[in-house]
N, C-alpha and C positions, 0 to 999 in steps of 0.2 A: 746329346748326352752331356756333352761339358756344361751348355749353360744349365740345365738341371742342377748338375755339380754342383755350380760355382752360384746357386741360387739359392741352393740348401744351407751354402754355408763351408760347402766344402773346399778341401784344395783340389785342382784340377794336375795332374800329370801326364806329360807325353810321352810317357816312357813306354820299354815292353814288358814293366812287371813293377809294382811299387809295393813299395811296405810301411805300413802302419801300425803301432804297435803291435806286432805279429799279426795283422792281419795281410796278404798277400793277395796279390792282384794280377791279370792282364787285360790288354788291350784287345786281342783277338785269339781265334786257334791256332794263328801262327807263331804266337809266339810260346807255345809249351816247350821246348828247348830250355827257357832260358827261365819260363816260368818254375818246371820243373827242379832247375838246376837251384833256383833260389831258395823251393822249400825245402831241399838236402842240404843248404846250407845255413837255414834258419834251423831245422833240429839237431844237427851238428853244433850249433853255437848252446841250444836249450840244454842237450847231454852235457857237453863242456861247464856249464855255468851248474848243473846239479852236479856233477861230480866232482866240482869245487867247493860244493859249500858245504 
């Protein structure tokens, strides 16, 4: 899959969860933890940033 990735054009990460302009990602089912935990903390950030403006 990485060279795919990196063939396309894209950036490769070895992380357990990346983000790209809000879009969120993992590497396997094992990491929903942390996957999870990142998208409560990207619509936390999205609330924060409308009830700012």
């Amino acid at each position: 899959m990485k060279a795919d990735v990196v063939n396309a054009g894209g950036r490769w990460q070895d992380n357990a969860v990346a983000v790209d302009n809000g879009v969120i990602t993992s590497g396997n089912p094992d990491d929903l933890d942390t996957f999870s935990s990142k998208i409560i903390q990207q619509v936390a950030k999205s609330l924060q940033a409308l009830r700012a403006a």
